[in-house]
LOSE-625563 format. One record per atom (N, C-alpha, C): residue number from 0; residue in one letter; chain; atom name; x, y, z. Coordinates in Angstrom, 2 decimals. Example, Ala and Ser with C-alpha at 12.3 -4.5 7.8 and 13.67 -1.06 7.14 Angstrom:
{n: 0; res: A; chain: A; atom: N; xx: 13.19; yy: -5.69; zz: 7.80}
{n: 0; res: A; chain: A; atom: CA; xx: 12.30; yy: -4.50; zz: 7.80}
{n: 0; res: A; chain: A; atom: C; xx: 13.20; yy: -3.30; zz: 7.80}
{n: 1; res: S; chain: A; atom: N; xx: 12.85; yy: -2.25; zz: 7.08}
{n: 1; res: S; chain: A; atom: CA; xx: 13.67; yy: -1.06; zz: 7.14}
{n: 1; res: S; chain: A; atom: C; xx: 12.90; yy: 0.03; zz: 7.87}
//
This chain:
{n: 0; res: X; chain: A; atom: N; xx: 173.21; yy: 127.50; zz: 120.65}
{n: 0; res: X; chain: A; atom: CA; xx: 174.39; yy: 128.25; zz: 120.27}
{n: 0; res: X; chain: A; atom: C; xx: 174.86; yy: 129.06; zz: 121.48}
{n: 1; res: X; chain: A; atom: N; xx: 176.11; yy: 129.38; zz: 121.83}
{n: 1; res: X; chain: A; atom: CA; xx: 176.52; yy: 130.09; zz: 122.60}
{n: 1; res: X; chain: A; atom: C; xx: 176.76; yy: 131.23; zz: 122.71}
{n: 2; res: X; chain: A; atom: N; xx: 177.30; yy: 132.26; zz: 123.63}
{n: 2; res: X; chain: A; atom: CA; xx: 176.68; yy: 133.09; zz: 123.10}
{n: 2; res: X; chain: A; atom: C; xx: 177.94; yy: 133.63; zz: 122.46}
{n: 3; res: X; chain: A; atom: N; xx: 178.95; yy: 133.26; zz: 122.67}
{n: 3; res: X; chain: A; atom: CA; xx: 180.27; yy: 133.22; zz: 121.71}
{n: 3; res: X; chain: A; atom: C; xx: 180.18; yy: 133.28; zz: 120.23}
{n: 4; res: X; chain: A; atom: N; xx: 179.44; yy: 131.99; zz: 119.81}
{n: 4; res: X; chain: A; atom: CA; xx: 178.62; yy: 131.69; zz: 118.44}
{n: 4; res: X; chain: A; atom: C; xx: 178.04; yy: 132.67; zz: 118.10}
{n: 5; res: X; chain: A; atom: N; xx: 177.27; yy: 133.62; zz: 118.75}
{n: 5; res: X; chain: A; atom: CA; xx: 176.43; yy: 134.77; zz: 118.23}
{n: 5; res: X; chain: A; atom: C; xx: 177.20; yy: 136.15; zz: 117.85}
{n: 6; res: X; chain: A; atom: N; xx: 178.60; yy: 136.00; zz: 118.13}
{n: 6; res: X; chain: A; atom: CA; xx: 179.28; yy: 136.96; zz: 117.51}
{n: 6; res: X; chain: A; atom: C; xx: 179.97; yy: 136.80; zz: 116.40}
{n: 7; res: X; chain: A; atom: N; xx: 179.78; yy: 137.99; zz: 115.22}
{n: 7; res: X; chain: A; atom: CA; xx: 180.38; yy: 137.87; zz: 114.14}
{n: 7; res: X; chain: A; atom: C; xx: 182.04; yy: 137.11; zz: 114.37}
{n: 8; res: X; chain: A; atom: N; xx: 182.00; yy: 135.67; zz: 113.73}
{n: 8; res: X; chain: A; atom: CA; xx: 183.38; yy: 135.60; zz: 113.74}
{n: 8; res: X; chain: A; atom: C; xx: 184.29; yy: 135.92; zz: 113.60}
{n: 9; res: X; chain: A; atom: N; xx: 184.48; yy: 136.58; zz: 112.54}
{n: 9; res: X; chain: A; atom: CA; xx: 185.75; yy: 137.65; zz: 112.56}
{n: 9; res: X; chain: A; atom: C; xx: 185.87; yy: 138.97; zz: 113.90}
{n: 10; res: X; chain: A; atom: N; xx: 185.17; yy: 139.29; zz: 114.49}
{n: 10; res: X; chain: A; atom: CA; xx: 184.90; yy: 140.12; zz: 115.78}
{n: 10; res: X; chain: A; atom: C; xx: 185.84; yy: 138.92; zz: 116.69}
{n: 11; res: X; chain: A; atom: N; xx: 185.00; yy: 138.09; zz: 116.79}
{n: 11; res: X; chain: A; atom: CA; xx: 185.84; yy: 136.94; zz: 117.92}
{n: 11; res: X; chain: A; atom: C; xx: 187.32; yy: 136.40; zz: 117.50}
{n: 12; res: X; chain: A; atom: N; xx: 187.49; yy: 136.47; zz: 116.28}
{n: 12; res: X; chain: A; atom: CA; xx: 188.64; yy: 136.26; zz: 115.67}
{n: 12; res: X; chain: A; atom: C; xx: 189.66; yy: 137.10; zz: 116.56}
{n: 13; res: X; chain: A; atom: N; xx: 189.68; yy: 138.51; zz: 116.38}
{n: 13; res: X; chain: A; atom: CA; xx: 190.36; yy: 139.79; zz: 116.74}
{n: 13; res: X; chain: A; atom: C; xx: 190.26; yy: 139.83; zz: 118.19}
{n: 14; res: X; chain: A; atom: N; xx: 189.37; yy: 139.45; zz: 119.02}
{n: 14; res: X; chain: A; atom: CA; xx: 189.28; yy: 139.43; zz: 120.38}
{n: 14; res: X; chain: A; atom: C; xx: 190.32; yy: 138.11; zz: 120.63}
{n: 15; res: X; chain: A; atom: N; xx: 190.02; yy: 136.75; zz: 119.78}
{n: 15; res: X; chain: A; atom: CA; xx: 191.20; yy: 135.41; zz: 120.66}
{n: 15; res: X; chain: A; atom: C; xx: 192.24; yy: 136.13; zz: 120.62}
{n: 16; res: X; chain: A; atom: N; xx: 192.77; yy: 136.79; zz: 119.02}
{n: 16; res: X; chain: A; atom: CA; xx: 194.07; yy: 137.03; zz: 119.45}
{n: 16; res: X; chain: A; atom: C; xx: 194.60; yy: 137.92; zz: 119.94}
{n: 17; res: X; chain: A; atom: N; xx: 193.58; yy: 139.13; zz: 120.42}
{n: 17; res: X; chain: A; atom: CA; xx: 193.80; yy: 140.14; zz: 121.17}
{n: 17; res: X; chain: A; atom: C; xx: 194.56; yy: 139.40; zz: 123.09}
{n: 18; res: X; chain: A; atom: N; xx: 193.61; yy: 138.29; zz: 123.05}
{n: 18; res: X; chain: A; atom: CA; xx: 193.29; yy: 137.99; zz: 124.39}
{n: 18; res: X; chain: A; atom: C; xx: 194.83; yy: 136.59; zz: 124.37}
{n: 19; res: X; chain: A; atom: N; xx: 195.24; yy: 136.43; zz: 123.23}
{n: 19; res: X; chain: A; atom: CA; xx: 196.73; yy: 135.10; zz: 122.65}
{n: 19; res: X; chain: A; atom: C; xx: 197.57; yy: 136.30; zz: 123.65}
{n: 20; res: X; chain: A; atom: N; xx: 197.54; yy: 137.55; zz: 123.01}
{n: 20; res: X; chain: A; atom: CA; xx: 198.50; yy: 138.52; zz: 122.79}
{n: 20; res: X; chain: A; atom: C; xx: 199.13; yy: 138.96; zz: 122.04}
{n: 21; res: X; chain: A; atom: N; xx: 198.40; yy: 138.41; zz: 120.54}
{n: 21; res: X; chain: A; atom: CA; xx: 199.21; yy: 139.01; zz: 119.48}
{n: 21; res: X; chain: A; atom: C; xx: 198.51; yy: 140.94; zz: 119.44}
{n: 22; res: X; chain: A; atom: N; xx: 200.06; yy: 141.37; zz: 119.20}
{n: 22; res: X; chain: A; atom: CA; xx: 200.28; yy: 142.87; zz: 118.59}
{n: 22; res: X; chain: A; atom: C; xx: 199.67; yy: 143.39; zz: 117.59}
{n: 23; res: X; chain: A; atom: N; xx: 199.75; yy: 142.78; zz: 116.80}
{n: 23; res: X; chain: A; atom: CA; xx: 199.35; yy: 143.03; zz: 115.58}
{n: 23; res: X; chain: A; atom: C; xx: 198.69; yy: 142.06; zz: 114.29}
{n: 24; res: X; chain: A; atom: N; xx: 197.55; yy: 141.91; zz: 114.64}
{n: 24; res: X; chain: A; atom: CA; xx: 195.82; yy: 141.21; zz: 114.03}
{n: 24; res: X; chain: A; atom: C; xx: 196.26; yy: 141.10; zz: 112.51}
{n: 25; res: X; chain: A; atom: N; xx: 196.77; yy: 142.40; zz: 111.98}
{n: 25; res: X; chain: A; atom: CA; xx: 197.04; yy: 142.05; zz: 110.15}
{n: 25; res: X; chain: A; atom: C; xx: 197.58; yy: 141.00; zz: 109.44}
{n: 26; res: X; chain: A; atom: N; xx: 198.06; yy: 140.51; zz: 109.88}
{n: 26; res: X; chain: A; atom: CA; xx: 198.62; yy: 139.33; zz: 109.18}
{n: 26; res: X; chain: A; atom: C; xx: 197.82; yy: 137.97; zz: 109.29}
{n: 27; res: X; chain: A; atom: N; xx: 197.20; yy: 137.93; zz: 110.47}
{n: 27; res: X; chain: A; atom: CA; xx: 196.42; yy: 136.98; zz: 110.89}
{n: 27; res: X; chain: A; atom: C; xx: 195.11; yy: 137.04; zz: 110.30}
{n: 28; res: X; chain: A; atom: N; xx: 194.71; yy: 138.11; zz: 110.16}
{n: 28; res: X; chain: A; atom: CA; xx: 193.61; yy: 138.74; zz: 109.78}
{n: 28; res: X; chain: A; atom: C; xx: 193.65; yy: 138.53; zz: 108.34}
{n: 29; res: X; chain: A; atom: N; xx: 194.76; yy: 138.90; zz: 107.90}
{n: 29; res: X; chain: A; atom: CA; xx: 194.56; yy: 138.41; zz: 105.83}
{n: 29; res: X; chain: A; atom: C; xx: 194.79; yy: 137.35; zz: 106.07}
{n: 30; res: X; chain: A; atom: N; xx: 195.55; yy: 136.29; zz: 106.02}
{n: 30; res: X; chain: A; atom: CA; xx: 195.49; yy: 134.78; zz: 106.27}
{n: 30; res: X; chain: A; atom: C; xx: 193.77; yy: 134.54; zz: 105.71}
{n: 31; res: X; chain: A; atom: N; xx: 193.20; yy: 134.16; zz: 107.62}
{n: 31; res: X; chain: A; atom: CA; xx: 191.63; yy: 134.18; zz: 107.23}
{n: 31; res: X; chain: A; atom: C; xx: 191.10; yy: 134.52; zz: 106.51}
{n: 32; res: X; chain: A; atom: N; xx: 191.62; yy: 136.15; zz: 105.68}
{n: 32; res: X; chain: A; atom: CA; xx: 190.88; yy: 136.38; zz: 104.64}
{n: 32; res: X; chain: A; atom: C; xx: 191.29; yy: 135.64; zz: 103.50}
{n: 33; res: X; chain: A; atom: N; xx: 192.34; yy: 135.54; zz: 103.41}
{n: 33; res: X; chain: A; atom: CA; xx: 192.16; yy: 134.70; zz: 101.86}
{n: 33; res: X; chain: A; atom: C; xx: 191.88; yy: 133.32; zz: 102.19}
{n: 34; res: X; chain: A; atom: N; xx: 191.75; yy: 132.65; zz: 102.75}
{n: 34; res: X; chain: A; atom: CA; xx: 191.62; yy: 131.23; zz: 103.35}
{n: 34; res: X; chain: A; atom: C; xx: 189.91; yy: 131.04; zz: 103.12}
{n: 35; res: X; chain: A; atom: N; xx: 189.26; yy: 132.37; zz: 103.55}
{n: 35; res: X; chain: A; atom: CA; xx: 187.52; yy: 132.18; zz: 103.35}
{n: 35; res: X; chain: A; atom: C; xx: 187.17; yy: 132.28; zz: 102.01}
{n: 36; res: X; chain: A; atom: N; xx: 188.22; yy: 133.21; zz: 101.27}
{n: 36; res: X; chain: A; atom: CA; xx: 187.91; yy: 133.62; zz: 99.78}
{n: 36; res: X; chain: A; atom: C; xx: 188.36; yy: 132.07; zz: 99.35}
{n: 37; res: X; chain: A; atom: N; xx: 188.64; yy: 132.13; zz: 99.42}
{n: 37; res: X; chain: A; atom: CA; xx: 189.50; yy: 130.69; zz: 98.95}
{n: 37; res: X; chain: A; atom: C; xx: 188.45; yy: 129.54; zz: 98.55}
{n: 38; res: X; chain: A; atom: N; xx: 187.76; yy: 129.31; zz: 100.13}
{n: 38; res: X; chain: A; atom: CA; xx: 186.78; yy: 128.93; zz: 100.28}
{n: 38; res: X; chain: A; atom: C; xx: 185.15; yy: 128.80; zz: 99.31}
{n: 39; res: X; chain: A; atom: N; xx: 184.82; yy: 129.93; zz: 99.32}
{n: 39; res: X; chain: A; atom: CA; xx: 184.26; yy: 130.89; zz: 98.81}
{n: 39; res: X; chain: A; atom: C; xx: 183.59; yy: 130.33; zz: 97.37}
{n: 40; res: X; chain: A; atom: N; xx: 185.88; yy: 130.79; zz: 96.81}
{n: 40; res: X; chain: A; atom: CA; xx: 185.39; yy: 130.10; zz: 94.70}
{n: 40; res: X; chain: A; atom: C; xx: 185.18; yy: 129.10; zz: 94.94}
{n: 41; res: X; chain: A; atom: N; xx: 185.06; yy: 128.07; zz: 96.07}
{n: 41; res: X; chain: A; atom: CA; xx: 184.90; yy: 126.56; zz: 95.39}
{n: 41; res: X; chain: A; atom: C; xx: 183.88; yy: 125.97; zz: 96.52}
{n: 42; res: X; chain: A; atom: N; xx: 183.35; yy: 127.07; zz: 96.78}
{n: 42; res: X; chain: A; atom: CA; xx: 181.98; yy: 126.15; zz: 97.69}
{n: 42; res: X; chain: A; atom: C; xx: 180.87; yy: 125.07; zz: 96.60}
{n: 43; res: X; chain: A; atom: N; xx: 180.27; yy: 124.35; zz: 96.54}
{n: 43; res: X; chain: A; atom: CA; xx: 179.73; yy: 123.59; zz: 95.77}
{n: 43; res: X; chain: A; atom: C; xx: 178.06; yy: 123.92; zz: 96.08}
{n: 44; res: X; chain: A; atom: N; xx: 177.16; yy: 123.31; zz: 95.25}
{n: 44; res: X; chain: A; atom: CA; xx: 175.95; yy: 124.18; zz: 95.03}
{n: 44; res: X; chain: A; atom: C; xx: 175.33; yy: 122.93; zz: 96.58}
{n: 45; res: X; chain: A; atom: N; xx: 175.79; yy: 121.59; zz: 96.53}
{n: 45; res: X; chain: A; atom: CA; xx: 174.64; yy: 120.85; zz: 97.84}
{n: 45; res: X; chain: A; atom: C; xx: 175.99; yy: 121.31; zz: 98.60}
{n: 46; res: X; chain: A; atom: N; xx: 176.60; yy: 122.08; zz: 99.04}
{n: 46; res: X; chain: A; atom: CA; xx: 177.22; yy: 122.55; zz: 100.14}
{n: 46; res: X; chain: A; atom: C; xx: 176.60; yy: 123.79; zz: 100.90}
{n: 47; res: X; chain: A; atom: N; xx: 175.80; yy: 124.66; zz: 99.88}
{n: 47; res: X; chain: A; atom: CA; xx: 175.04; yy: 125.60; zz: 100.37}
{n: 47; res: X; chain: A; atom: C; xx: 173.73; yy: 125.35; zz: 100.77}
{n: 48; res: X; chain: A; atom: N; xx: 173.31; yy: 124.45; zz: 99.40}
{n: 48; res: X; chain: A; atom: CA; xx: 171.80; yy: 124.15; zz: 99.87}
{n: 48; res: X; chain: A; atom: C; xx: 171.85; yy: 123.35; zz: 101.42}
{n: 49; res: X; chain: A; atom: N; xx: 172.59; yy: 122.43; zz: 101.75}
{n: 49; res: X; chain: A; atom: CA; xx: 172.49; yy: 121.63; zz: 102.48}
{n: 49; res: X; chain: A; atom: C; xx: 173.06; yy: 123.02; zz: 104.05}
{n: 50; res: X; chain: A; atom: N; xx: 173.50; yy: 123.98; zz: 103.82}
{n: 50; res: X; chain: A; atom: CA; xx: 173.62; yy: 125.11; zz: 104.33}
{n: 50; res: X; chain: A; atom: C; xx: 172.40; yy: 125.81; zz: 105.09}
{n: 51; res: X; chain: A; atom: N; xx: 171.42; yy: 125.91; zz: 103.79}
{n: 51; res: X; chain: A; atom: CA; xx: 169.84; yy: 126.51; zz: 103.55}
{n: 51; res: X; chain: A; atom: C; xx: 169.25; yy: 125.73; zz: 104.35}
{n: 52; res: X; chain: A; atom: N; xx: 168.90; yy: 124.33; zz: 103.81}
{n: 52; res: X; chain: A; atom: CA; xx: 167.93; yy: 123.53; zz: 104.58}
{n: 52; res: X; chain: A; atom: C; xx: 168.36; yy: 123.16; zz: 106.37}
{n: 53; res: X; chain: A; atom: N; xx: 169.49; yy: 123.26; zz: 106.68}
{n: 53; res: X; chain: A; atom: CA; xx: 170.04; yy: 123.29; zz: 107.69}
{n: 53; res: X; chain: A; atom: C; xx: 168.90; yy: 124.01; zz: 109.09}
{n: 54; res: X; chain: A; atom: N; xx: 168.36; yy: 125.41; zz: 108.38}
{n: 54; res: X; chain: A; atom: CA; xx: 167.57; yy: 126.09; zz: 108.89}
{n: 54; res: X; chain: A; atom: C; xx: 165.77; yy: 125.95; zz: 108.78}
{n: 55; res: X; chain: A; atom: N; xx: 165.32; yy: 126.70; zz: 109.43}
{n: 55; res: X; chain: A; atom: CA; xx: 163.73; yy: 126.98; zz: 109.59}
{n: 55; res: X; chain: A; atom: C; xx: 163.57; yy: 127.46; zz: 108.34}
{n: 56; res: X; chain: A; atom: N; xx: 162.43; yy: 127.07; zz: 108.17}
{n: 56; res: X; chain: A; atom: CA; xx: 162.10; yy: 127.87; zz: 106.66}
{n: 56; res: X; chain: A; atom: C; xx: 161.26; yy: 129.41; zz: 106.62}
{n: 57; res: X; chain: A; atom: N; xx: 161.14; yy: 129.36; zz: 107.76}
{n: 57; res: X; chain: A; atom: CA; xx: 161.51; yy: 131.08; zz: 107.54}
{n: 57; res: X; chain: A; atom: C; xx: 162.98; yy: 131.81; zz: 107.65}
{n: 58; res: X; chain: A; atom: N; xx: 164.08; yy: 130.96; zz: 107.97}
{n: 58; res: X; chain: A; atom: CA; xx: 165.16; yy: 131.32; zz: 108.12}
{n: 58; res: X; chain: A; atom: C; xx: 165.49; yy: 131.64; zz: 107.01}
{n: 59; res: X; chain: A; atom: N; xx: 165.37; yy: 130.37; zz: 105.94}
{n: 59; res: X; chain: A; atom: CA; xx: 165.74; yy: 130.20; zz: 104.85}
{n: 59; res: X; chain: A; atom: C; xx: 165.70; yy: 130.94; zz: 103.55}
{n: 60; res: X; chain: A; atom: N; xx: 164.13; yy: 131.68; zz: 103.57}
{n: 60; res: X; chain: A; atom: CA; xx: 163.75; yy: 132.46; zz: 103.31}
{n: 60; res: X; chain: A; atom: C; xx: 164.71; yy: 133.71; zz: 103.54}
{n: 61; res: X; chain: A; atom: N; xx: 164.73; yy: 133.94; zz: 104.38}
{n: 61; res: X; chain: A; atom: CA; xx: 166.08; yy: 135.59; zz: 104.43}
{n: 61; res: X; chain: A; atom: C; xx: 167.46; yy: 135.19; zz: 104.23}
{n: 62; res: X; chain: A; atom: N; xx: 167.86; yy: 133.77; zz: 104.63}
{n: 62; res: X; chain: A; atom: CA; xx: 169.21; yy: 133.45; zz: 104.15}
{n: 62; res: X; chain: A; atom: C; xx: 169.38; yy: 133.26; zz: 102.88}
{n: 63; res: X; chain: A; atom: N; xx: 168.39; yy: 133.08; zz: 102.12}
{n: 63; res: X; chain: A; atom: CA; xx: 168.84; yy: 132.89; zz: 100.28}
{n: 63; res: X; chain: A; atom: C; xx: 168.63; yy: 134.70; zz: 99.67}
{n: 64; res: X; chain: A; atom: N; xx: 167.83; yy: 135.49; zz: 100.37}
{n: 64; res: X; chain: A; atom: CA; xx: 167.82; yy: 137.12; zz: 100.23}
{n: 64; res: X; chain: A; atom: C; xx: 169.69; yy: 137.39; zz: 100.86}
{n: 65; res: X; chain: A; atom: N; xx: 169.98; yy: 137.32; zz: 101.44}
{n: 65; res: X; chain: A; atom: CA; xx: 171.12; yy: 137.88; zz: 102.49}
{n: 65; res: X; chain: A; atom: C; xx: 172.28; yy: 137.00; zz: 101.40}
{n: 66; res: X; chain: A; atom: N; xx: 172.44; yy: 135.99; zz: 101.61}
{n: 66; res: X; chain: A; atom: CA; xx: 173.45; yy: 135.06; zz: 100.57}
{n: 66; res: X; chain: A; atom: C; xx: 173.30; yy: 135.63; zz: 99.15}
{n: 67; res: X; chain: A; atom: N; xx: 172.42; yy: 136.06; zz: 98.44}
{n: 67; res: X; chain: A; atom: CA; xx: 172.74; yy: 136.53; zz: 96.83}
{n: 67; res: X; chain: A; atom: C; xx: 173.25; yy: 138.05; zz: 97.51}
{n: 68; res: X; chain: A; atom: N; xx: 173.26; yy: 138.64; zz: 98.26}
{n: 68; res: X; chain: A; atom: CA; xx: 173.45; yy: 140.51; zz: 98.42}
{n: 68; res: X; chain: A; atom: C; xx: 175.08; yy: 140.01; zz: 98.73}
{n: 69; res: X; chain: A; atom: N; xx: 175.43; yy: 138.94; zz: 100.02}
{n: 69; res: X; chain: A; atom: CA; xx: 176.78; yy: 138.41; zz: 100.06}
{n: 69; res: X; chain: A; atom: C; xx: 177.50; yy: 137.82; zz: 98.87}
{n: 70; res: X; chain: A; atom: N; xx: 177.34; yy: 137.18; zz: 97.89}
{n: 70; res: X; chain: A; atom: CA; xx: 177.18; yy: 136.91; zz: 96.44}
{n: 70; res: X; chain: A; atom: C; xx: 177.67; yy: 138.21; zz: 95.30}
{n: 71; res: X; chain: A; atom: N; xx: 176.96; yy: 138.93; zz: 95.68}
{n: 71; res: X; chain: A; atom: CA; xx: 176.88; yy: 140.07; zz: 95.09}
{n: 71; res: X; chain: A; atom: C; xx: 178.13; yy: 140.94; zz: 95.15}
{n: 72; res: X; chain: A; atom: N; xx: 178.30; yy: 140.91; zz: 96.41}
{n: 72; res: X; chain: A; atom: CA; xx: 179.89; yy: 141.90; zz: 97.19}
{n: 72; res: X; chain: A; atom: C; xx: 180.68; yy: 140.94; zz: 96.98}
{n: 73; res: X; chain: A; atom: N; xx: 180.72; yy: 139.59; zz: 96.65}
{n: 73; res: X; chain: A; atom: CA; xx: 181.96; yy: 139.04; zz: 96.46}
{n: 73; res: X; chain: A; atom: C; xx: 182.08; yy: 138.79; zz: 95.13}
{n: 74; res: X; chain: A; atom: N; xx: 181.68; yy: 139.15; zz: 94.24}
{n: 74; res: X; chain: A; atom: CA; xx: 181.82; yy: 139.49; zz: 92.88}
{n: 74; res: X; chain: A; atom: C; xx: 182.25; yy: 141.19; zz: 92.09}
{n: 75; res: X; chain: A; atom: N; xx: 181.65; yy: 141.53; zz: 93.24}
{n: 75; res: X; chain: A; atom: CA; xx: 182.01; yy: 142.80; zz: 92.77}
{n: 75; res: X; chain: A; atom: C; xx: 183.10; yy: 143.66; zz: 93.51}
{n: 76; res: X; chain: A; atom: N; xx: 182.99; yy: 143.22; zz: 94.88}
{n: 76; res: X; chain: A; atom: CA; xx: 184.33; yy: 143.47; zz: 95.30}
{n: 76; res: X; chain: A; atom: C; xx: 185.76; yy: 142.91; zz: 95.39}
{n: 77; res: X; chain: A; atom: N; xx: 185.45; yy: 141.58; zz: 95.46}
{n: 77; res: X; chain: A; atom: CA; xx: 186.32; yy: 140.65; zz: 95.72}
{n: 77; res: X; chain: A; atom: C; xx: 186.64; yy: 139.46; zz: 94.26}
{n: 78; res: X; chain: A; atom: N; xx: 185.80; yy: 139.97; zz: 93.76}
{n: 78; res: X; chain: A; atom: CA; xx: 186.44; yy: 139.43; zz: 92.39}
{n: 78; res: X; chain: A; atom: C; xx: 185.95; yy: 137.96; zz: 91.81}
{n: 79; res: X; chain: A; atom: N; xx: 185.07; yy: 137.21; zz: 93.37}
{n: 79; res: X; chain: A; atom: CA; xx: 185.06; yy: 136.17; zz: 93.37}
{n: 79; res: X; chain: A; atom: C; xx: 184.09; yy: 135.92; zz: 92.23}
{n: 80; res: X; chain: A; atom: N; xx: 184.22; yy: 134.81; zz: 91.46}
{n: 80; res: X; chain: A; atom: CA; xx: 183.03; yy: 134.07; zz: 91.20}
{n: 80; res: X; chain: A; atom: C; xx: 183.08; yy: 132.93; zz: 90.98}
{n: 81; res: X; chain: A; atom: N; xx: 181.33; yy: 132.05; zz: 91.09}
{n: 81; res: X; chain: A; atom: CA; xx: 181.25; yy: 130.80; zz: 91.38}
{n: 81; res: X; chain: A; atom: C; xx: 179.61; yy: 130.72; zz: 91.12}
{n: 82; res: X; chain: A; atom: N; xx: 179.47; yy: 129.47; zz: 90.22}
{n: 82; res: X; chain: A; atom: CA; xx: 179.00; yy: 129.06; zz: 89.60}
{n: 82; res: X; chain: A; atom: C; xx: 177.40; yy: 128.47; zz: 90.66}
{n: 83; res: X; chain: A; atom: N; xx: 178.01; yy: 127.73; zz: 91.54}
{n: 83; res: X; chain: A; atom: CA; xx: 177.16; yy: 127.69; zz: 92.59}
{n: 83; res: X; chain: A; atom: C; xx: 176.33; yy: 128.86; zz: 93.24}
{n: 84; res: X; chain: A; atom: N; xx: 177.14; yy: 129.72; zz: 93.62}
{n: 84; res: X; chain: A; atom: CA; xx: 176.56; yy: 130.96; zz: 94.71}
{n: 84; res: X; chain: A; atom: C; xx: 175.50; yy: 131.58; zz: 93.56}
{n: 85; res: X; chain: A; atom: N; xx: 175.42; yy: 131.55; zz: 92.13}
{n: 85; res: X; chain: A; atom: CA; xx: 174.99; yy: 132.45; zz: 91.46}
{n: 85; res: X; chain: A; atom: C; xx: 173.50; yy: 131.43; zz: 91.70}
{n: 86; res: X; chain: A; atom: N; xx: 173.55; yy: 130.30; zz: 91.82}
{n: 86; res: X; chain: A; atom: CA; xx: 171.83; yy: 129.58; zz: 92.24}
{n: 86; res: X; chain: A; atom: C; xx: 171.55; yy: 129.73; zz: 93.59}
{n: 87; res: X; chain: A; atom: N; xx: 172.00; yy: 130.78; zz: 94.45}
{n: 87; res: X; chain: A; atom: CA; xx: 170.82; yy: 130.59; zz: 95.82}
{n: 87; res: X; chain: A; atom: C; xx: 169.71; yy: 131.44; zz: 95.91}
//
């Protein structure tokens, strides 16, 4: 991975278009956001697992802890829910 990759994407998001030259990130910035939510309600359950196994299994282990707490905030903040995310 690069070390580009190792930054929160949305961080790198705000830096390309800092660095495009766009003025003003908000608009661009909700876009992506609803585009991930979007995403989100209709991820499918072997879209995650196949997500999970992707990794080390000690990875995996903290990514199915970290994914229900992410799960969690997008239900309760964001309104989302999905049938899938509620099995990782």
């Amino acid at each position: 991975m690069t070390v580009k990759g190792k930054v929160h994407f949305l961080t790198a998001y705000i830096e390309f278009l800092l660095d495009e030259g766009i003025k003003s990130e908000e608009y661009y910035l909700g876009d992506a956001s609803r585009f991930l939510r979007f995403l989100l309600a209709r991820v499918e359950e072997g879209d995650i697992q196949a997500f999970v196994e992707n990794s080390s299994p000690s990875y995996q282990r903290r990514l199915r802890k970290t994914l229900r707490k992410f799960y969690a905030f997008a239900q309760k903040e964001l309104q989302i829910t999905n049938r899938a995310l509620e099995r990782i």
